[in-house]
C-alpha positions in Angstrom: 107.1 84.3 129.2 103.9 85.4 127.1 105.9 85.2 124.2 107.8 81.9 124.5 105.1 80.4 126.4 101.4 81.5 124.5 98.0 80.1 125.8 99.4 79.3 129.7 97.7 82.3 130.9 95.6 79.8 133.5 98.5 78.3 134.6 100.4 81.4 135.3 97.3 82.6 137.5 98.0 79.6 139.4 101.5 79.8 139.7 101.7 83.5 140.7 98.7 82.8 142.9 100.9 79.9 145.0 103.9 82.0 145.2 102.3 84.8 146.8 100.7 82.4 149.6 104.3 80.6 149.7 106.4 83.9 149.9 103.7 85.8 152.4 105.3 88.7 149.7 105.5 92.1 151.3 106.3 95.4 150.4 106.8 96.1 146.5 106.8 92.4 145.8 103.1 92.4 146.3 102.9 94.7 143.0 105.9 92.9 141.5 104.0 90.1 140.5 100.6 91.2 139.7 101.9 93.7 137.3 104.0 90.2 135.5 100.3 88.7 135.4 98.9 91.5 133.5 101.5 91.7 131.5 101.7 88.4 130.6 97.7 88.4 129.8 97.9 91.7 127.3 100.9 90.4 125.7 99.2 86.7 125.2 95.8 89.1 123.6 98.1 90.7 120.8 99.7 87.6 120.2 96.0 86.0 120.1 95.6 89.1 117.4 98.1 88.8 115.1 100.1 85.6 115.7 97.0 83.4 116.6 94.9 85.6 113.8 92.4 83.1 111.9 93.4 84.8 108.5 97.0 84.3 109.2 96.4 80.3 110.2 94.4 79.8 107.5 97.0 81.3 104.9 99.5 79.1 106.8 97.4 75.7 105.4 97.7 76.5 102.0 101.0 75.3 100.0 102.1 78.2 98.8 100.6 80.4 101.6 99.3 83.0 99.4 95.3 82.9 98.0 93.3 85.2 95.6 90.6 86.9 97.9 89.2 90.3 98.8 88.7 92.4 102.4 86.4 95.2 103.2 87.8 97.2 105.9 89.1 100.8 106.6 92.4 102.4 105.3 94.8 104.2 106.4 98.2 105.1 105.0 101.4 104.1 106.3 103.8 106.4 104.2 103.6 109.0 101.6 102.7 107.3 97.7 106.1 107.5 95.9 105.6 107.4 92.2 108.4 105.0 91.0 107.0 102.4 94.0 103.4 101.3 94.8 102.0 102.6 97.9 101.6 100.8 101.2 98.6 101.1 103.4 97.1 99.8 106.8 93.8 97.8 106.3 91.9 97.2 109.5 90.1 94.3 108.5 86.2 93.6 108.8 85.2 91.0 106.7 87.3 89.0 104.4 86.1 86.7 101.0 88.1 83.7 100.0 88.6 83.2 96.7 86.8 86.3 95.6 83.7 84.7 95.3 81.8 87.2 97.1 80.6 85.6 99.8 81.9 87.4 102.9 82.5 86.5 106.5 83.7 88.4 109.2 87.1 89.2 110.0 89.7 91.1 112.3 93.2 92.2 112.4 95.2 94.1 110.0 96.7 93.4 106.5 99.3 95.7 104.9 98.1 96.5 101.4 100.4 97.5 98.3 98.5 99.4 96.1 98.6 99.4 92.3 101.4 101.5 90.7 100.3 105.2 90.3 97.1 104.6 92.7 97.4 107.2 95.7 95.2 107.0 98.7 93.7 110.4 99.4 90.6 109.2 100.8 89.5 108.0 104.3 86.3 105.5 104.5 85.5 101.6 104.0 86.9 100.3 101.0 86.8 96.6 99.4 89.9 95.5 98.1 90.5 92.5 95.8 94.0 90.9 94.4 96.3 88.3 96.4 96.3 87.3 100.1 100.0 86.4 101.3 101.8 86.0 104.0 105.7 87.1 103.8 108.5 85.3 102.8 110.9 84.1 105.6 114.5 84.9 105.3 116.6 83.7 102.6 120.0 84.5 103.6 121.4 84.6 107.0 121.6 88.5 108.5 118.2 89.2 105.8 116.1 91.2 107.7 112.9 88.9 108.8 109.6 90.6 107.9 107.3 87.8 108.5 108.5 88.4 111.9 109.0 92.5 111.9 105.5 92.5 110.6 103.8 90.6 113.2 105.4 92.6 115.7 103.8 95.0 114.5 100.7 93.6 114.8 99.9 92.7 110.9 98.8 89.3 110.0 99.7 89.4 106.3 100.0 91.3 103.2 97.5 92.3 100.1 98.6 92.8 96.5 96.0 94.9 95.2 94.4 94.7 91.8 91.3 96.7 92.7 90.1 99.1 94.7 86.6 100.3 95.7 85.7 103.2 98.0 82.1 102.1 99.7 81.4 104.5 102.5 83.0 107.4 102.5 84.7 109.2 105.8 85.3 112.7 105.7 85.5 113.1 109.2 88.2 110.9 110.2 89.8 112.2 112.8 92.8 110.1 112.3 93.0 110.8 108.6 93.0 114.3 109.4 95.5 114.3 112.0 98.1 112.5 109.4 96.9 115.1 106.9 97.9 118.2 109.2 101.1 116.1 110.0 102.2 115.4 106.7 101.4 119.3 106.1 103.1 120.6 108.5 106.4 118.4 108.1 106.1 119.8 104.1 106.2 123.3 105.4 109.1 122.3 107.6 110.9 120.9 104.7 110.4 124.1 102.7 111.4 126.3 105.2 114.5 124.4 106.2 115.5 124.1 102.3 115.3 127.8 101.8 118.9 128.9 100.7 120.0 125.5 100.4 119.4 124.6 97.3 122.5 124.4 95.6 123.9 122.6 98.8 121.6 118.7 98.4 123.8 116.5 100.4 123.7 119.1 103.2 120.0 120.3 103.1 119.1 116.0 102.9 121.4 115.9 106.3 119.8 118.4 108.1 116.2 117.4 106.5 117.4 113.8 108.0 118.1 115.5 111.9 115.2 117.5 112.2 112.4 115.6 110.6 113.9 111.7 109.8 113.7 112.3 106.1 117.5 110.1 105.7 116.4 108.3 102.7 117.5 111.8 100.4 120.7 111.7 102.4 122.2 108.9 100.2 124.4 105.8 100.6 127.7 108.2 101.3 126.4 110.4 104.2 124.5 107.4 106.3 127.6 105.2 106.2 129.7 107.4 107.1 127.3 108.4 110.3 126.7 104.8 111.1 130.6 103.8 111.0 131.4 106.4 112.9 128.3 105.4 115.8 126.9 108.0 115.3 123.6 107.5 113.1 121.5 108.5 116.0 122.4 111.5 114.9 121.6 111.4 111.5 117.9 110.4 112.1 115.4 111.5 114.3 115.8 109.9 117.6 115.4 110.1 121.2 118.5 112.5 121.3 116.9 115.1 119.0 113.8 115.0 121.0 115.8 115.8 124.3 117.9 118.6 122.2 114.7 120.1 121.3 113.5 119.9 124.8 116.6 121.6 126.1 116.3 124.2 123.5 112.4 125.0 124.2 113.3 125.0 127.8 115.9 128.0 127.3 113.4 129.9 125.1 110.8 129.6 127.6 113.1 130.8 130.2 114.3 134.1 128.3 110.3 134.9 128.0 110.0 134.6 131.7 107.6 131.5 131.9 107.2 130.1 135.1 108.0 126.6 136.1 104.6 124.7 136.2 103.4 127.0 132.8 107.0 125.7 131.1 106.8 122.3 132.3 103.2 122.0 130.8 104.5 124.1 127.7 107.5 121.7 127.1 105.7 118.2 127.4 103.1 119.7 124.6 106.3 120.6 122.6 107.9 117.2 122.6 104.9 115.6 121.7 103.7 118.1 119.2 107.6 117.1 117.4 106.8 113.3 117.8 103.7 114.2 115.8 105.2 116.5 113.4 107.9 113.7 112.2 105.2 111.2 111.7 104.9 109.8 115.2 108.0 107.3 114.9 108.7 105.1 117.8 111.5 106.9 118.6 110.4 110.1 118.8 107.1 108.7 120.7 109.5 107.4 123.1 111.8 110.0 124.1 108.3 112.1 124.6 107.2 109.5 127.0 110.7 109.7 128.7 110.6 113.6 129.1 107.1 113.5 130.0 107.6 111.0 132.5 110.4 112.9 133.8 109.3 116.9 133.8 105.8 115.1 136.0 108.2 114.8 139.0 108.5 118.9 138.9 104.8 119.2 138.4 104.2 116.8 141.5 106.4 118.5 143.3 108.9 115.5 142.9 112.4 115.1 142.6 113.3 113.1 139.2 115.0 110.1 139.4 116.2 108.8 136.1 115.4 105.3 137.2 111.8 105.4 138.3 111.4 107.6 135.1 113.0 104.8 132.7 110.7 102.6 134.2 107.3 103.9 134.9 107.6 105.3 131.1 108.6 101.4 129.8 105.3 100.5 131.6 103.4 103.4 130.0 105.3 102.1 126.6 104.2 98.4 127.1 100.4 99.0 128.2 100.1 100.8 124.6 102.2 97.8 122.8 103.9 95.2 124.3 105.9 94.3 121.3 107.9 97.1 121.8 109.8 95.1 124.4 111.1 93.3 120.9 112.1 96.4 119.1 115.7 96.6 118.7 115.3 100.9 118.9 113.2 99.8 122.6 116.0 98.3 123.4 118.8 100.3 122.7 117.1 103.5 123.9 116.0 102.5 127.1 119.4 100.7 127.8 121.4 103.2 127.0 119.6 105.2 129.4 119.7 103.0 131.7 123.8 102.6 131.5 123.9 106.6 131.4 122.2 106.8 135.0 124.3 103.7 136.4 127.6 104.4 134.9 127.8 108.3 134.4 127.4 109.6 138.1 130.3 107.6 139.5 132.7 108.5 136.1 132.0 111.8 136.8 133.3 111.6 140.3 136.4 110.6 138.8 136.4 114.0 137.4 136.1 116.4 140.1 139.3 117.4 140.9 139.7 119.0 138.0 135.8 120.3 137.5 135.4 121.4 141.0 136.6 124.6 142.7 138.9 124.6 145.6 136.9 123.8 148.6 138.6 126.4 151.1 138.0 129.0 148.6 134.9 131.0 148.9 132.6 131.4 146.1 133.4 135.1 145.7 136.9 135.2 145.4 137.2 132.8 142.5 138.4 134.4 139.5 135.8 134.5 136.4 138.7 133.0 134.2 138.7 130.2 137.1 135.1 129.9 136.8 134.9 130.0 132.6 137.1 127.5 132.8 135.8 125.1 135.4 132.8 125.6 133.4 134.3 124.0 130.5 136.0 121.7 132.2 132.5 120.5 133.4 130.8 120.4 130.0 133.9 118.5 128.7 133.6 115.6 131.2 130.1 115.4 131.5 130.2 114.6 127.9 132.8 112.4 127.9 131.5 110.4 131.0 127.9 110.3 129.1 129.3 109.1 125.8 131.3 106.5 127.8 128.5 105.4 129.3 125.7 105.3 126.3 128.2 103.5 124.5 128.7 100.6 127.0 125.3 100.2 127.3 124.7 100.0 123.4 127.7 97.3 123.1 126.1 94.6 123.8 122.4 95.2 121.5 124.8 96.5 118.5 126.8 93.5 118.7 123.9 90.7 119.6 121.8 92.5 116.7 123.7 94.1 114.1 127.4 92.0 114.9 129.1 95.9 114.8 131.7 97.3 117.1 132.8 101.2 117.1 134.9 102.5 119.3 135.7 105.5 117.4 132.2 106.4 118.3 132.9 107.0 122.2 135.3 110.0 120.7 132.8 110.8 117.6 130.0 111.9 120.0 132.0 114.1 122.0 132.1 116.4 118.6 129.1 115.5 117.1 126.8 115.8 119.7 127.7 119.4 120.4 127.8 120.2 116.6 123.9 118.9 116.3 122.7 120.3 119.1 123.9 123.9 117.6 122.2 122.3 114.1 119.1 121.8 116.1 119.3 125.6 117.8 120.0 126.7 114.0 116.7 125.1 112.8 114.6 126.2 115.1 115.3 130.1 114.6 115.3 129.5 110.9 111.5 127.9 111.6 110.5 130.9 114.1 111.8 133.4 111.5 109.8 131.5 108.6 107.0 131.7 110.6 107.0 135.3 111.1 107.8 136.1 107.9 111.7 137.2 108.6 112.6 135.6 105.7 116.3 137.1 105.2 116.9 136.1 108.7 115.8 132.4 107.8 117.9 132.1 104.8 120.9 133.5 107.0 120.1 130.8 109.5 119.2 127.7 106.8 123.1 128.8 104.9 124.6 129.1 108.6 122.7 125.6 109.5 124.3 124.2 106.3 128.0 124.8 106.7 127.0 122.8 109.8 125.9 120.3 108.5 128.7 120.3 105.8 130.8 120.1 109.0 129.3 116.9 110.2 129.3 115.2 107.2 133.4 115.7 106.8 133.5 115.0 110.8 131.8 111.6 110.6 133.4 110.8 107.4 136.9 111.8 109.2 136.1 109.6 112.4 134.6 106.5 110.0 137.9 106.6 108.2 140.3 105.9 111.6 142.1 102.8 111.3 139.9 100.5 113.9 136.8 103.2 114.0 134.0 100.4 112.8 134.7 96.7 112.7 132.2 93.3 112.7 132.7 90.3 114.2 131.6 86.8 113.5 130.0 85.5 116.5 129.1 81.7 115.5 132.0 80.2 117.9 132.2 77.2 116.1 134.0 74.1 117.4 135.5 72.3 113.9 135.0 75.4 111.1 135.8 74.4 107.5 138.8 74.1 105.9 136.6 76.2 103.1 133.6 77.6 102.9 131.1 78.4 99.6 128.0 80.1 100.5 125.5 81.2 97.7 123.2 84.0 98.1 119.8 84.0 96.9 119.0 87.5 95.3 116.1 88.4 93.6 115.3 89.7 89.8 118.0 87.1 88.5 121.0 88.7 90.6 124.0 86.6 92.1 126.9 86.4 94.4 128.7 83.7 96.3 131.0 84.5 99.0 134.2 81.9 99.6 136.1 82.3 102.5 139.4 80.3 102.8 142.2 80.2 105.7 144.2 83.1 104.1 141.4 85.5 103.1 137.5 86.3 102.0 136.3 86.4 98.5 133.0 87.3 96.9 132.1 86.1 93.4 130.1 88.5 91.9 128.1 90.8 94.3 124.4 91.6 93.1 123.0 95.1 92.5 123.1 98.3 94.4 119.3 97.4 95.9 120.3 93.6 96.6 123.7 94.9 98.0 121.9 96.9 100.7 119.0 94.1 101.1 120.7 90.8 101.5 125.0 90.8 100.9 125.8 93.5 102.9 123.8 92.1 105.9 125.3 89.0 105.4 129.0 90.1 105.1 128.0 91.8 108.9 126.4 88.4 109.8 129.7 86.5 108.9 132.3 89.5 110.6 133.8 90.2 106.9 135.6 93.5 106.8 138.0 92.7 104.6 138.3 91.1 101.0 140.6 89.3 99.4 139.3 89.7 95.8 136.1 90.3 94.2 135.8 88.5 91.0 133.4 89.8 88.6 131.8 87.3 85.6 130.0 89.9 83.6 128.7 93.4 83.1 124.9 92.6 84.2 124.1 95.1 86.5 122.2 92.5 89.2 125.5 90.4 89.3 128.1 93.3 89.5 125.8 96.5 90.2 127.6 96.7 93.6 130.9 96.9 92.5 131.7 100.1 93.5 130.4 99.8 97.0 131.9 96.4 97.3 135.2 98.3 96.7 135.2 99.5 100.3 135.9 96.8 102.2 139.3 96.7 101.9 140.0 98.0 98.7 140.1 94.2 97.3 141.8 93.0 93.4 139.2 92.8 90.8 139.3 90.1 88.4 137.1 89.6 85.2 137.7 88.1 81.9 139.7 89.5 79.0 136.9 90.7 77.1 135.3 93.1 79.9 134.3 95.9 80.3 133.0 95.4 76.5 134.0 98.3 74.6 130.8 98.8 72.8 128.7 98.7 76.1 127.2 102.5 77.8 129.0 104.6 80.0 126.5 103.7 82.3 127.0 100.7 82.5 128.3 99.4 86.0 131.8 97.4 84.5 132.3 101.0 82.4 131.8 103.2 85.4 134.1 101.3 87.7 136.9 101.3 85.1 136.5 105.0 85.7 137.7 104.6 89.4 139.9 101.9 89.2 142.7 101.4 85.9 142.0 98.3 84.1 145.1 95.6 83.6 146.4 97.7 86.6 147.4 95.9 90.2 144.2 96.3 91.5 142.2 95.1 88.2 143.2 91.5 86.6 141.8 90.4 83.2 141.9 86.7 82.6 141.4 84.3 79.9 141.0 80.9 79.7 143.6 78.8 81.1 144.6 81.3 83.6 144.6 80.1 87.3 143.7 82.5 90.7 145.4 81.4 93.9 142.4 81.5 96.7 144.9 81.1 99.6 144.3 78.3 101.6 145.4 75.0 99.5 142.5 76.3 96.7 142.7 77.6 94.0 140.1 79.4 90.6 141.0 77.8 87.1 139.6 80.1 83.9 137.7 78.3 81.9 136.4 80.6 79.7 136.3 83.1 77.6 139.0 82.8 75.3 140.7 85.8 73.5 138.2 85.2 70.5 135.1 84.6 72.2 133.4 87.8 71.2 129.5 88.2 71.9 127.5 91.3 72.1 125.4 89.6 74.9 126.9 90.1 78.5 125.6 86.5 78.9 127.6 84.9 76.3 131.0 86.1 77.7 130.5 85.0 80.9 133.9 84.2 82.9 133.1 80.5 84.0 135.4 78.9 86.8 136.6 75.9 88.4 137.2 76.5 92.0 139.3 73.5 93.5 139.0 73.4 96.8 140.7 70.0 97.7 139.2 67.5 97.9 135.7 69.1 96.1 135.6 71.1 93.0 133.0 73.8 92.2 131.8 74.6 88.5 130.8 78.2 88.7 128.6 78.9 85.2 127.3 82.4 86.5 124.8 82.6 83.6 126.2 80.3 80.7 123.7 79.8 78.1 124.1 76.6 75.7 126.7 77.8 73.3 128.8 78.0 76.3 127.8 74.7 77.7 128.8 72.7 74.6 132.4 75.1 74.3 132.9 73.6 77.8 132.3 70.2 76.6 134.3 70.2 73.5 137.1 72.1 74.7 137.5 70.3 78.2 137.0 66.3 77.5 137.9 65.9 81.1 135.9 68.2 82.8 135.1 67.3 86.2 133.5 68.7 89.4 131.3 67.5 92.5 128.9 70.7 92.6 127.3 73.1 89.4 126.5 76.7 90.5 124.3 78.1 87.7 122.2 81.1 86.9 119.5 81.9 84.5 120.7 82.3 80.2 117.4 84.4 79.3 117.8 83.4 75.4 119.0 79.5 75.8 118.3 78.4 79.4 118.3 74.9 78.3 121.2 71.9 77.6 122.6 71.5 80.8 121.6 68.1 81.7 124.4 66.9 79.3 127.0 68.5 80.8 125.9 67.3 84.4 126.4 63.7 82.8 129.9 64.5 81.6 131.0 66.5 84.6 129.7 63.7 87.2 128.3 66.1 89.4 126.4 65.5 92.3 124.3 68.5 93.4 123.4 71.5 91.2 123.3 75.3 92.8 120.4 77.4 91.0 119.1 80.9 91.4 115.2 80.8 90.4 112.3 83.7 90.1 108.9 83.0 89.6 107.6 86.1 88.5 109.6 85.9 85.5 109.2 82.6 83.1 112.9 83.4 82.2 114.1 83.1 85.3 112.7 80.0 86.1 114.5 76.7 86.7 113.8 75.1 83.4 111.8 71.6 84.0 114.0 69.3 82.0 116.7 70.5 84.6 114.4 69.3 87.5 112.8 66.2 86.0 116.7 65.1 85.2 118.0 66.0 88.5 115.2 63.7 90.1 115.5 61.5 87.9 119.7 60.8 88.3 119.2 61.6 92.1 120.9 64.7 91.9 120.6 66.9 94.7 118.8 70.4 93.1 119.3 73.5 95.4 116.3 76.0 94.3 118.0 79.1 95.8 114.9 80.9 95.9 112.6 78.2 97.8 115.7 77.1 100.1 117.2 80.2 100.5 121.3 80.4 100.6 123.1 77.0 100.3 126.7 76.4 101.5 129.1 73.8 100.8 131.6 73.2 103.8 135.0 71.5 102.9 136.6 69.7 105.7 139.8 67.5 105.0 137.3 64.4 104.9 134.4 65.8 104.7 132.2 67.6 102.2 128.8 69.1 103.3 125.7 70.8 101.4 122.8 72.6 103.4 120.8 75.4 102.7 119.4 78.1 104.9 115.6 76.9 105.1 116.0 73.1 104.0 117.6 71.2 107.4 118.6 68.2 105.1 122.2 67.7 104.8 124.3 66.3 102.1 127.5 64.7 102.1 129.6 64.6 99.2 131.5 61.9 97.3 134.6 63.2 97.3 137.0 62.8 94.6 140.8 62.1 94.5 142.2 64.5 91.8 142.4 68.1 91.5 144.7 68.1 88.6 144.1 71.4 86.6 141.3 70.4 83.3 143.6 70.9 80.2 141.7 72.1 77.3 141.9 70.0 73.9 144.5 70.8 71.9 143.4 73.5 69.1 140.3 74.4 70.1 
């Protein structure tokens, strides 16, 4: 209500005041609705914080929403300096100068601030900072993640590109500084000691780095797909089941030493915590901590735990510290699946006890210990399988409503998996114990041991990811009258390109940006639009940011490539992306079709891809001068696709095709001749003009004649960077152009001929 409703809090005082009188409440109702009210007041102050910040509203008055400025405030850092990236750090503001004229005024809230390249923070105190005050970019591209929105959840009001940085009071004696330092200490020794033996074993030692302290970036594309298709990447990262693991281990230890109960239970909750700490205090592992503490208080109380009341006294304990978290996707899914596990477990499991219960007339001392080694196992076998069941129909409904993802494969993937890591997590902790008391034989025996384990994961969730059905998405925009066709353009950054073209018969994606943009914007979109499978990925030219992704693009579906004659260019590296993929997959094979102009690609669906270029004989060294450029009819519209033409291109179009025509222009950036288009907008007649744009490269710009003309002939001029993702939908009598952040709507002339564009004769 806070959050949909901000700045009501009087009115809610009222309203809960008038429904207490009117329901004469009794009971638990009476706290029911005080406890809303102060809820709904601390979630309305962080809002007031971060949303309602003064900084943040008076970035939002200013056209581009950006300023040059500086801030004096104190520093802390929110993750280890990397030194191919700049450095990201928290800035709790104090007093803020606009326009960096040095006259400051006072200021609160907090600003993430990027540091300069090779600048590490190593230093606690008051620092003033001076470069560019911003606030995020919204979304481009539908499925992009939001950060403007992730950020303010987490209770920063904008961003800071530093250009300087001044230490003015020092603080030694921060005692948060020097928690993180004996954190990020400690996790170092950790990663040392877990590596020992390993090193000639990478994607295993990242794996197990990746379970025990959430280090998955070393992991690599390979291993964390195959964990998250198979529903199982809670495994692969530190979450709330590696805390509970950990907690069950520690238990058993404590047990063999003889500890009593109320000594143990004390011992454990320190444990928990001190791993939340150790892995950097992530939400997750600060959450399962709260959980188990919440839980193992019942025994000290003298209690009996209820899962329930312990799910929801430790979300109250959650939400008094930050009541965003109730708009964490990780809140969500932990706490749910919880919840599901304690509704839904207990009566599968009764389902199960004829087979995991003893005969009743039997006393206890006449069953046989094979009887009872096996009703063990028949215990541990359906408890498993009833908690899986369970976890996983809780989890349903978040992974589809946030990430559009179905696996069923994973309700029989955790049944292995889960056992496998909790051994993993038992290995690691012996290999730690002997590290730390010097038994370094027995730690590398454990740390090899550890890493045929994970090796054994790895080919488990790999096996379970490749199951016909294991990981599917679905497109869940039920849509009364869908299009006939559909274009969408993506807008990448640093020049890249794709376009994705779905048609009644199957999926296509022109071009698919680089490895980074792959993983930023086109593979969350292909989840946001349910795409599994592709038709054909056609491929214009070797630049790495429109084809980078080839390779990973290959996996859905193992679609036909198609590129012009004259790629991959013979003279071109073997690392380049077009040489490395001709590596995997044969050229002029049935997977891999080479066209020339003239050549036609049936889409499916009525539409149909005609090669207008290259010819044979159109040789270039530049991968921007033998671009494949194509006409995609789509009846009634047709769709000139230039990819990144440049002007020797633009008038080979024109002299060769007399007759050129087409409704809509999709262009990219020619870094050596950007301009001449305008010309061939007049000969084509079209009426709107696709382009990618990047300000922080002059070459990448949108070249002004191009605007100036398009205003000036009316054309409609779709800056892919400022409007984000534009699509063209093609009904039978109807042809409509949006984009993702512009609500305007154009309709389309549409034309009566979609004859194929001969070229002139000789030429």
């Amino acid at each position: 209500m806070a959050d949909v409703f901000p700045s009501s809090g009087w009115h809610t005082v009222l309203a809960v005041g008038a429904g207490l009188v009117w329901m004469r409440a009794r009971g638990w109702v009476v706290w029911l609705l005080p406890t809303l009210l102060v809820f709904h007041a601390w979630h309305e102050h962080g809002l007031s914080l971060s949303q309602g910040n003064p900084v943040r509203l008076r970035l939002l008055e200013l056209p581009e929403r950006k300023v040059f400025g500086s801030v004096r405030g104190v520093l802390l850092p929110l993750e280890e300096a990397s030194p191919s990236a700049r450095q990201r750090v928290s800035c709790e503001l104090k007093e803020i100068s606009w326009g960096g004229d040095g006259a400051y005024e006072p200021a609160k809230g907090r600003v993430v601030a990027l540091l300069p390249r090779g600048v590490v923070f190593e230093q606690p105190g008051h620092y003033e900072l001076t470069g560019l005050l911003f606030l995020p970019e919204p979304p481009s591209n539908p499925g992009e993640m939001d950060l403007p929105e992730y950020q303010l959840r987490h209770g920063f009001t904008a961003g800071l590109a530093v250009t300087r940085m001044q230490l003015l009071v020092s603080q030694s004696g921060s005692w948060r500084f020097a928690l993180r330092h004996l954190s990020e200490r400690s996790r170092a020794w950790m990663v040392r000691a877990l590596s020992a033996g390993l090193e000639h074993a990478p994607e295993e030692r990242a794996v197990l780095l990746a379970m025990a302290l959430g280090a998955s970036d070393a992991a690599g594309e390979r291993a964390e797909a195959a964990f998250r298709q198979s529903g199982t990447l809670h495994i692969f990262a530190v979450s709330g089941l590696h805390v509970a693991l950990l907690a069950g281990i520690f238990s058993m230890g404590l047990r063999l030493c003889g500890a009593g109960v109320g000594r143990a239970t004390w011992l454990l909750m320190v444990a928990v915590f001190f791993y939340a700490f150790i892995t950097g205090w992530r939400p997750s592992a600060v959450r399962a901590a709260i959980m188990i503490a919440v839980h193992l208080l019942a025994v000290v109380w003298n209690r009996k735990p209820d899962l329930q009341n312990s799910l929801g006294l430790a979300a109250l304990l959650i939400w008094m510290m930050d009541s965003q978290q109730l708009f964490h996707p990780g809140f969500q899914l932990s706490f749910l699946v919880l919840a599901a596990i304690a509704w839904f477990a207990p009566p599968l499991l009764a389902l199960t006890e004829r087979w995991t219960r003893p005969d009743p007339f039997l006393p206890p001392s006449l069953i046989p210990r094979t009887e009872k080694a096996r009703l063990m196992g028949c215990r541990f076998v359906a408890g498993l399988c009833c908690t899986s069941a369970a976890a996983w129909v809780g989890s349903l409904p978040l992974t589809l409503g946030h990430f559009r993802t179905m696996t069923p494969v994973g309700l029989l993937a955790n049944t292995v998996l889960v056992p496998a890591s909790a051994l993993s997590m038992g290995a690691s902790c012996v290999g730690l114990l002997s590290a730390g008391v010097g038994l370094e034989t027995v730690q590398r025996v454990m740390n090899r041991l550890n890493g045929h384990l994970a090796g054994g994961l790895i080919w488990s969730a790999e096996f379970f990811s490749n199951l016909p059905g294991a990981s599917f998405t679905l497109d869940l925009r039920f849509r009364r009258d869908p299009p006939l066709h559909e274009l969408q353009v993506l807008s990448l950054n640093d020049g890249g390109a794709a376009a994705f073209l779905r048609t009644p018969s199957g999926q296509w994606l022109i071009d698919c940006g680089s490895r980074g943009e792959w993983r930023r914007v086109v593979e969350p979109f292909l989840r946001h639009e349910g795409v599994n499978r592709l038709a054909g990925l056609v491929l214009t030219h070797g630049d790495s940011h429109h084809v980078g992704a080839a390779m990973v693009a290959l996996e859905l579906g193992q679609p036909r490539l198609h590129s012009s004659v004259l790629e991959p260019w013979p003279r071109d590296s073997h690392r380049v992306s077009l040489r490395q993929l001709a590596r995997e997959v044969p050229v002029d094979s049935v997977r891999w079709h080479r066209h020339v102009a003239g050549n036609r690609l049936n889409l499916g669906g009525g539409g149909w891809a005609e090669v207008l270029h290259p010819t044979e004989f159109d040789l270039d060294s530049r991968s921007d001068d033998r671009v494949m450029v194509l006409l995609l009819h789509l009846p009634p519209v047709r769709v000139l696709m230039l990819s990144d033409a440049g002007q020797s291109i633009l008038q080979d179009l024109e002299h060769r095709y007399p007759d050129l025509r087409c409704e809509v222009i999709v262009r990219g950036q020619n870094l050596t001749n950007p301009e001449g288009i305008e010309a061939l907008i007049a000969k084509t007649g079209a009426q709107a003009v696709i382009s990618s744009h990047e300000d922080r490269n002059v070459l990448e710009r949108i070249p002004e004649s191009l605007r100036e003309y398009c205003q000036l002939k009316q054309i409609r001029l779709v800056d892919l960077r400022k409007e984000g993702r534009a699509v063209l939908e093609v009904h039978t009598d109807l042809v409509r152009l949006s984009s993702y952040r512009d609500e305007k709507v154009m309709s389309l002339q549409l034309s009566t001929s979609s004859s194929p564009i001969m070229a002139k004769p000789g030429s």
